[in-house]
N, C-alpha and C positions, 0 to 999 in steps of 0.2 A: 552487452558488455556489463554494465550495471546489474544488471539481473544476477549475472555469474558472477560478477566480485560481491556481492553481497551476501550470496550461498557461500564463496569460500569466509569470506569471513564469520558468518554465523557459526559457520561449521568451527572452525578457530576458538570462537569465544564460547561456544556452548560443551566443548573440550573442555576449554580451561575452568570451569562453572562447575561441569561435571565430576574431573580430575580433582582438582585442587580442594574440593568440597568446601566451597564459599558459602558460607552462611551469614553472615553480620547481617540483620537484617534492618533495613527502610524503614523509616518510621511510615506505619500507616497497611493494615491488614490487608491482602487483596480479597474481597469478596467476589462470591460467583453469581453472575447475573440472574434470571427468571428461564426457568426452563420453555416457558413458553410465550412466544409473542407473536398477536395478531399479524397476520399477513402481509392487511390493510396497510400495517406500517409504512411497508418499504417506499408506496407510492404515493404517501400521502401529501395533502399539503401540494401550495401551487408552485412552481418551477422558478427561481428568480433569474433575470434575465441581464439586471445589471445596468438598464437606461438603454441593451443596445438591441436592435431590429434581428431577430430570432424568426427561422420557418419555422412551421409547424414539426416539420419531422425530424429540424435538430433541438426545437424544445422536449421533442421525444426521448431523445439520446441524451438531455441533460436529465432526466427523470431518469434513464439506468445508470448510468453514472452516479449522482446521488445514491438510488437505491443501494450499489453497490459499497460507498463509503459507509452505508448504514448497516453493513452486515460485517462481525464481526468473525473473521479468518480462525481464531484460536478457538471460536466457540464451535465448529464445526467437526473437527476429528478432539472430540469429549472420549471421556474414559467411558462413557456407554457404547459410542463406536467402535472405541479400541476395545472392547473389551475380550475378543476372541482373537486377537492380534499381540498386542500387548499393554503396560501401563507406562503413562505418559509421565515422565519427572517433573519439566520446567517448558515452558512457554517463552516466546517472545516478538517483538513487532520491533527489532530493533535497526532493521536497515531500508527498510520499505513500509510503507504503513498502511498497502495491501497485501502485505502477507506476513506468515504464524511462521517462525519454526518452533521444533520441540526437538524434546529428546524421549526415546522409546526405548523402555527395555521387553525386550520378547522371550520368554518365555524358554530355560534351557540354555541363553546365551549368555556369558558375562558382559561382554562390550554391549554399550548404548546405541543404538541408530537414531542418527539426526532424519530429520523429515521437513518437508518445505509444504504449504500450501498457500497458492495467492490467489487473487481474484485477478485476473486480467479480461483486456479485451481485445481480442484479436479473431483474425477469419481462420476457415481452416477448408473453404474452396477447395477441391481438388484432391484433399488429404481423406488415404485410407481410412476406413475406420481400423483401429487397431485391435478391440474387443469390445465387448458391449458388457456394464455394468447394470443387473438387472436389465430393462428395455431402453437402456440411454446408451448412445455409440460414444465411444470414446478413441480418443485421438493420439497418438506420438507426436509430443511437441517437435522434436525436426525428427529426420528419418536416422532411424535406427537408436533412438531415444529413449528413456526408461522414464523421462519424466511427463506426464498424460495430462490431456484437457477434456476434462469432463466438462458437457455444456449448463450452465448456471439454470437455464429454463425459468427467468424474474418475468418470463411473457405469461406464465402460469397464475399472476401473481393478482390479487384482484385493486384495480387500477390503472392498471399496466397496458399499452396502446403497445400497438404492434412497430415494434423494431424495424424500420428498412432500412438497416445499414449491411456492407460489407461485414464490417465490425461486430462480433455480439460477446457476453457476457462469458466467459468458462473459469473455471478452476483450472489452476495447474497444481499436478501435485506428482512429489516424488523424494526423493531422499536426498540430501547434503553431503560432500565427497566421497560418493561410491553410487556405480549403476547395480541396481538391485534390481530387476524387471517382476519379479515374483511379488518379493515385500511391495514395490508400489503401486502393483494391480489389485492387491491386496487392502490397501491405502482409501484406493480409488472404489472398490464396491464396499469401505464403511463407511464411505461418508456420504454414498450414490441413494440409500432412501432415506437421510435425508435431505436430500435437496428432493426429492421425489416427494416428498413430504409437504414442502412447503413452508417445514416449519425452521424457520435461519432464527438464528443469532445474533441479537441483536450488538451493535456497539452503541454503548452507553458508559457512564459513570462505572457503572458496577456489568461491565462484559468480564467475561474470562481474562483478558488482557485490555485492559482500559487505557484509551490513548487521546486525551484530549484534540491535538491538531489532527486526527484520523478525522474526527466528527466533522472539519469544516471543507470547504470548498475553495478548492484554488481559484476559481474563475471568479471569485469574490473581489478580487484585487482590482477587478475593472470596475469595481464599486467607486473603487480611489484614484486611480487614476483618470475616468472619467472623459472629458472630452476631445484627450488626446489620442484616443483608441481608433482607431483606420479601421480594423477588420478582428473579429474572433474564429480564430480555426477550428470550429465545433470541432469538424473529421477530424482532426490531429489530438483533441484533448480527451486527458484520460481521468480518471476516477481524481489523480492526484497531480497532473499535470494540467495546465493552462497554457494552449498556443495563440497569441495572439500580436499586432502589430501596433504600434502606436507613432502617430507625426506632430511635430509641432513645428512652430515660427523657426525658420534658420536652419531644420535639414534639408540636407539632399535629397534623403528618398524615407520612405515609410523602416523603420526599423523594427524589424521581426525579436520575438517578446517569447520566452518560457519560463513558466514560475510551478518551481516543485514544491509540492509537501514534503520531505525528505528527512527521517534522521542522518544526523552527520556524523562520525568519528570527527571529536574534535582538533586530535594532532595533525591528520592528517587532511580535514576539511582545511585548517589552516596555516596550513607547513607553504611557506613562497609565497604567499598571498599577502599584498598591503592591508594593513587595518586603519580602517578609516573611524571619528565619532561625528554622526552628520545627524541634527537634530534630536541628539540623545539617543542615537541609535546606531551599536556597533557595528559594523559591516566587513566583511572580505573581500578584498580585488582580485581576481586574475586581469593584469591588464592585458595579457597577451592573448586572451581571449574572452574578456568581456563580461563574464561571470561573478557572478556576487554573491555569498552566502551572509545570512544573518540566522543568530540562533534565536529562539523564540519559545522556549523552554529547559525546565530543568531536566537532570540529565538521566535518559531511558534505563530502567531497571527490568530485570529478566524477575519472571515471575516462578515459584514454587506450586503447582497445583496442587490445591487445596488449602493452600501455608500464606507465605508472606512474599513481598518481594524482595531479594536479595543483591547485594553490589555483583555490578560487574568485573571487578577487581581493577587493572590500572584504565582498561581502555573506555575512555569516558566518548560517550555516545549523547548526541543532544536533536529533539527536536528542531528542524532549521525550516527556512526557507531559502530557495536555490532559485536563483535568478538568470538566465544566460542568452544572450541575442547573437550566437554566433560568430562573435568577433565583433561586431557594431557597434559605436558611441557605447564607452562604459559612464560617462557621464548620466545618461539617459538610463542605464543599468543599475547606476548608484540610487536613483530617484527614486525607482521603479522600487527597489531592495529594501530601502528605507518606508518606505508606502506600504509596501506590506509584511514587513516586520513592526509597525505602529499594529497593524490592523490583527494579525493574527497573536500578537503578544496575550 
C-alpha cells in the first residue's frame, strides 16, 4: 500500500514539475557523481551490530542491506542507459529513499513518461520467469503486472558471502500511472548490463540524487536505545526499515518496535496528529495507533539532470523518521521517536 501511494503521488508531483515548468532554483548546484566506483565498495568495512548477539547468517543480511543503501537508484537508468530509449528530464528520491522516479521523454512523443525504479527485497519462489534480460530471468512483480524484478546479483560482488535468505536483493522497475509492458521491458534490459557489470552507483555526497538520511541505517537506533531491546527482527528488516522489540520495568509484555527512513509530505504526515516538544524535539502522535513521526531534515528537492535542483512547488516533502508499535504504549513510541530524531538529525 505504501509502495502504490507513493507511485501515485510521484506521478502527481512530477506532472506538476513537468507542466507548470517550475524552475526557481535551490541554492546549491546538483553535481554528478564518479562514473566509476570500485566494487569492493559495497561490502566493505565490518557490519555494526549495535551491543546486540547477531548469527552469522543475519550478519550476512545486514551486509546486503547496507550494500544496498549504498547504491544509489537514480544513478542506474543514466542517460547512457537511456540513451536508445529516451532522455531523462528530472530525477527524484522523494517518497522512499529506495527508489528513483524520473521523467522520460521518448522519442516522437509529446507526453513524458514517469518511470519508478527501487531497490527491494523480496522472494520470488514459485514465480514464472517472465523474460529474460540479456542471461538474467526476470520477474512480474504480482501476476499479470508490467512492473518487473530484475534480480540485483551483490553475491557477485567481491566481499560478498553467500546469502541464505528466502529474501534476496532485486530491482523493481516500471512506470508511474500507466501499465506500459513494452516501455518497461524495455527499461529493464537498459539497465540489465549494468548490474551485469558490476559497476553500481554509488550514493554519496555527489550521486546523481544525493540524500543524506538514504546513507544511514535504521537499525542504528538500537545504538540509543540500548538495553531496553528484547529482540531484533533481522527477517523483517529492510534496507530502511528496523523491526525490532523493546521492555522495560512496568510493561506488560515486550512491545514490538518499527522505525522508518521515510520522506514525509508534511500536510499530510501531520494532518490529526498531536504535536508534542519533548527534549527539543518536535514529534507527531497518532494516538489511535501509536505512531510517531519526526522530521529530521530540510525539505526534499527534485533534481534537473545535468542542471540544479528546483522547488517542488506547494507540497513540501521532508526527510522524517517513522516510528510505529502497532497500537502499543505510544508513550514507549514517543521515546523511541525522540532517540532517534536526536540521532539521525
Amino acid at each position: 500500500m505504501r509502495h502504490l501511494a507513493g507511485r501515485m503521488l510521484t506521478g502527481l508531483l512530477a506532472a506538476m514539475v513537468v507542466l507548470t515548468g517550475c524552475t526557481r532554483q535551490i541554492d546549491g548546484a546538483a553535481a554528478v557523481g564518479p562514473g566509476e566506483v570500485d566494487p569492493a565498495y559495497f561490502f566493505a568495512g565490518e557490519i555494526p551490530v549495535y551491543g546486540q548477539s547477531v548469527s552469522p547468517s543475519d550478519v550476512t543480511a545486514l551486509a546486503y542491506l547496507r550494500a544496498m543503501r549504498r547504491i544509489d537508484p537514480c544513478g542506474l537508468l543514466n542517460r547512457d542507459a537511456l540513451s536508445k530509449i529516451g532522455e531523462i528530464g528530472s530525477v527524484g528520491t522523494l517518497f522512499a529513499l529506495d527508489e528513483c522516479d524520473m521523467d522520460i521523454k521518448m522519442p516522437g512523443q509529446s507526453n513524458r513518461r514517469f518511470a519508478s525504479i527501487e531497490l527491494t527485497w523480496t522472494r520470488v519462489t514459485g514465480t514464472p520467469v517472465a523474460f529474460r534480460a540479456g542471461q538474467a530471468p526476470v520477474y512480474a512483480a504480482f501476476p499479470g503486472s508490467c512492473d518487473y524484478l530484475l534480480p540485483l546479483e551483490l553475491s557477485r560482488l567481491p566481499g560478498a558471502q553467500p546469502l541464505h535468505k528466502p529474501d534476496q536483493p532485486f530491482l523493481r522497475i516500471g512506470l508511474i500511472a500507466e501499465e506500459n509492458c513494452d516501455i518497461a521491458q524495455r527499461l529493464v534490459r537498459a539497465v540489465a548490463p549494468r548490474i551485469e557489470s558490476s559497476q553500481l552507483p554509488v550514493r554519496d555526497a555527489v550521486a546523481t540524487y544525493p540524500a543524506a538520511l538514504a546513507e544511514r541505517d535504521p537499525c542504528q537506533v538500537l545504538s540509543v536505545v540500548g538495553g531496553e531491546v528484547d529482540h531484533w527482527d533481522i527477517n523483517r528488516t529492510r534496507p530502511y526499515e528496523c523491526d525490532f522489540g523493546i521492555w522495560r520495568n512496568g510493561f506488560p509484555e515486550v512491545v514490538p518496535m518499527q522505525v522508518t527512513l521515510e520522506p514525509q509530505i508534511v500536510d499530510i504526515a501531520t494532518d490529526g496528529r498531536e504535536r508534542r516538544d519533548r527534549n527539543g524535539v518536535e514529534i507527531y502522535i497518532d494516538t489511535a495507533y501509536c505512531s510517531a513521526i519526526a522530521f529530521v531534515g530540510a525539505p526534499m528537492q527534485r533534481k534537473l539532470v545535468g542542471g540544479d535542483f528546483v522547488d517542488t512547488g506547494a507540497m513540501v516533502i521532508r526527510p522524517a523518521v517513522v516510528v510505529d508499535s502497532g497500537g502499543q504504549n505510544c508513550d514507549a513510541v514517543a521515546d523511541v521517536a525522540v532517540a532517534a530524531a536526536k540521532l539521525y538529525a
